[in-house]
N, C-alpha and C positions, 0 to 999 in steps of 0.2 A: 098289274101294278103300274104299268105305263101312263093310264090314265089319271093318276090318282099322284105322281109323285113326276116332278120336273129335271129329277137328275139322279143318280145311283152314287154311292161312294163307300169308302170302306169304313165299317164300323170302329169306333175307337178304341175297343176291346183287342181289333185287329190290329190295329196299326200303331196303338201307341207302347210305350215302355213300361212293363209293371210297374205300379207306384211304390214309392219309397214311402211309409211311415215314419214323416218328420215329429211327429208328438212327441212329447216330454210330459214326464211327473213334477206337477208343482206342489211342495209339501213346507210345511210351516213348521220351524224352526224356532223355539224364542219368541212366537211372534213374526217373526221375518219369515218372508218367500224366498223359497229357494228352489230351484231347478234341480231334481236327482239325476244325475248323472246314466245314460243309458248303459243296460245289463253288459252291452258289447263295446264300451265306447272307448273310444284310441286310433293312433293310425292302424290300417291296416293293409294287409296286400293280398290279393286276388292269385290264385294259380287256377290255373289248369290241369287236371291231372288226364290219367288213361282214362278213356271214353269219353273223352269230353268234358266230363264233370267239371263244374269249377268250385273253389272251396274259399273262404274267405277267415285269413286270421288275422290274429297280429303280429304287427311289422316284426317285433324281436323274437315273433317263434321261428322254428326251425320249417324251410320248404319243403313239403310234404318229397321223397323221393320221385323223380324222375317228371317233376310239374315242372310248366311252364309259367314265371311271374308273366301277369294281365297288363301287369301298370309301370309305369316308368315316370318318372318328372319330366316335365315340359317348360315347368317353371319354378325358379327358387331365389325369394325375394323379391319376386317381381320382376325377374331378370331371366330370357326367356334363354332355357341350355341344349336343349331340342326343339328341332324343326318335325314334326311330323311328314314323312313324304306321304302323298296322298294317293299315290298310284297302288302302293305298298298297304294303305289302310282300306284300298278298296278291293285287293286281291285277299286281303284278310276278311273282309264282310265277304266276300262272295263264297268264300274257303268253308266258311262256318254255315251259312246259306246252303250251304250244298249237301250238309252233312243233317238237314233239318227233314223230318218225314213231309212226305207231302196226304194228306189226307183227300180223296176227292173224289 
């Protein structure tokens, strides 16, 4: 391969974040376009439960027993309410890092 390729890198299957499907249903109304509303759409909060799992609902259900909330505000109104410490966000990515199989 060395002759044929000038540098190695990790594929973007590897390295990037699964994608998020932003698409929407655009459905006609009257004549009018209108955007249908997604099957899950609202705020919602992220937990963590036993094994790691994480499960995502909405804001006004109840937290699954014994989960930990994902998410917090950072911002409200444009007015920032926490500072994220970054030492603390980095011992949390290594936390979960650790807990990931290694195939190889």
């Amino acid at each position: 391969y060395r002759d044929a390729a000038d540098g190695f890198g990790v594929g973007g299957a590897i390295a990037n974040a699964p994608v998020i499907d932003f698409s929407l249903d655009i459905v006609e109304i009257d004549g009018r376009p209108y955007a249908k509303r997604g099957k899950r759409s609202g705020v919602k909060q992220v937990y963590e439960v036993a094994g790691g799992r994480r499960v995502t609902l909405p804001l006004t259900a109840p937290a699954p027993e014994g989960a930990e909330s994902l998410l917090s505000p950072v911002l409200r109104q444009g007015a920032i309410v926490a500072r994220p410490n970054m030492d603390d966000a980095r011992e949390r990515v290594l936390s979960w890092l650790s807990g990931l199989a290694c195939e190889g």
